[in-house]
N, C-alpha and C positions, 0 to 999 in steps of 0.2 A: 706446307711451310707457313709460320705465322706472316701476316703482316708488318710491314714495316711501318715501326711509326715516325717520324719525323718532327722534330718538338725543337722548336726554337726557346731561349734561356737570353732572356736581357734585365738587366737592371735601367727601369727608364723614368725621367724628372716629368711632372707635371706637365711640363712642353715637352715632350717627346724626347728629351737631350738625351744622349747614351752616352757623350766623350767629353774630352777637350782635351786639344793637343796630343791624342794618342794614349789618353791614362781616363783615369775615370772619377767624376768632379765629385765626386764623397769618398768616403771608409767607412763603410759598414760590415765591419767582421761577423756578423752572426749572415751575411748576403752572400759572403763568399762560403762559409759553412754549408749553406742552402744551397750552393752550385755546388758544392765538389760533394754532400750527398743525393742529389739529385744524377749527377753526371760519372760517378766512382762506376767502374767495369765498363764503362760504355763508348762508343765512338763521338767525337769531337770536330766538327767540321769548324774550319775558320779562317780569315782573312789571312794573310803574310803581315800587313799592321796589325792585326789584333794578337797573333802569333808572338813578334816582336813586341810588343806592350807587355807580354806574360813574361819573354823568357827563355823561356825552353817548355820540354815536353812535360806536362803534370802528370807525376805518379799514379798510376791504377786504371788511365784512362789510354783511349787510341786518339791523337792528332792528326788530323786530318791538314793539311795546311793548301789553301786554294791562293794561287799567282798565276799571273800574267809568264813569267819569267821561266822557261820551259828550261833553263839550264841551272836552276837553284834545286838546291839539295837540301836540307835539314835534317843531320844523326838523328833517330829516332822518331819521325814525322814520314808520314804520308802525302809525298804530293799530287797534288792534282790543278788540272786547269780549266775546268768545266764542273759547275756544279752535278750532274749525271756522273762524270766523273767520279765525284769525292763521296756521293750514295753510293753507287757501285760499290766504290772499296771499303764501304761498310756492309754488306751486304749479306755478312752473319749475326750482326748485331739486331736484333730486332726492336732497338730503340737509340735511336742517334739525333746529338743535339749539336744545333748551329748555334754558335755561338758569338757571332759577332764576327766583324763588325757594320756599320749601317748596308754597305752597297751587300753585302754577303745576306742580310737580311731582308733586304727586299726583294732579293733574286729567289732566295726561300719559301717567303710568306706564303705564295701562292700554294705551295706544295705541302706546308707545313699542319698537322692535325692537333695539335698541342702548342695553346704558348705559354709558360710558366714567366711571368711578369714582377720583378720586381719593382712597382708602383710608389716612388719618391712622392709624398704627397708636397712637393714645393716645385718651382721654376727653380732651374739654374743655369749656368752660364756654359757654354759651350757651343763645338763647331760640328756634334757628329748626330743624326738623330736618327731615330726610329719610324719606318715607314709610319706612312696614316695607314690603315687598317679598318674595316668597317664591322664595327662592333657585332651590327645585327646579325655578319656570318658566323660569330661565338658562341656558345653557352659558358658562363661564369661556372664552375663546381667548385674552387674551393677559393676562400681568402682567409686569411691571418694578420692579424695588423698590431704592429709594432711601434714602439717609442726606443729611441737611444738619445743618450744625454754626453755621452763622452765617444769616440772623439770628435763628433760634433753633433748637435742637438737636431735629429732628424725624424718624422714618421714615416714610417713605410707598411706598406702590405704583401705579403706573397699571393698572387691569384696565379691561378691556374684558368686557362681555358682550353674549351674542346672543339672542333671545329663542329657548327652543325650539319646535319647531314646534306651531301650535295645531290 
């Protein structure tokens, strides 16, 4: 059986912001493009607030959804209460993305072999962030770097990293 790989998916500010208030402190429609073809047929691990911030379950994908609360249900969603947990019950997919939010990310990191980054090249304002992380265990393989001007004037870049070998 192939390897599983484990690829964490964060859009993050120059200070490491990933939130505020539970939503996400831009709009970048070509960001969320770049998630949902990065993420389309594959499993979905994620917070109960980050779950709640979205919605409901996204089309094409598996929801994974990680709580405390061992009597919550969600139509359509996978619960789980242990990150070991919420891998196991992906455990045909052999590529599964975490996706938020901060505490679900840092419980990850460690484990995680791929980070696919969206890199806000500004600070902004916000209460949720993205672990530190120590560059030197990455290899950078790809970046793409971008300008939008509506709906609000931002630059960013898609990187990709691979973890190197341990």
């Amino acid at each position: 059986m192939k390897k599983q790989s484990v690829a964490i998916i964060v859009a993050m500010a120059g200070n490491r912001i990933i939130g505020i208030n539970n939503t996400l402190p831009w709009h970048i429609p070509a960001d969320l493009q770049h998630f949902k073809k990065l993420t389309m047929g594959h499993h979905m691990i994620m917070g109960r607030k980050t779950f709640e911030s979205i919605g409901k379950p996204l089309p094409g994908r598996t929801t994974v959804v990680m709580t405390r609360n061992h009597e919550l249900r969600i139509s359509g969603c996978i619960m789980a209460h242990k990150l070991e947990e919420a891998i196991a019950a992906c455990a045909d997919d052999d590529q599964l993305f975490i996706v938020g939010g901060a505490e679900l990310y840092a419980q990850a990191l460690p484990l995680a072999d791929t980070l696919y980054i969206t890199e806000i090249q500004q600070a902004v304002e916000g209460d949720a962030y993205f672990p530190v992380f120590n560059k030197n265990e990455w290899l950078e393989v790809s970046r793409e770097k971008y300008n939008q001007e509506t709906p609000q004037p931002l630059e960013y870049h898609f990187a990709t990293y691979r973890r190197n070998a341990r």
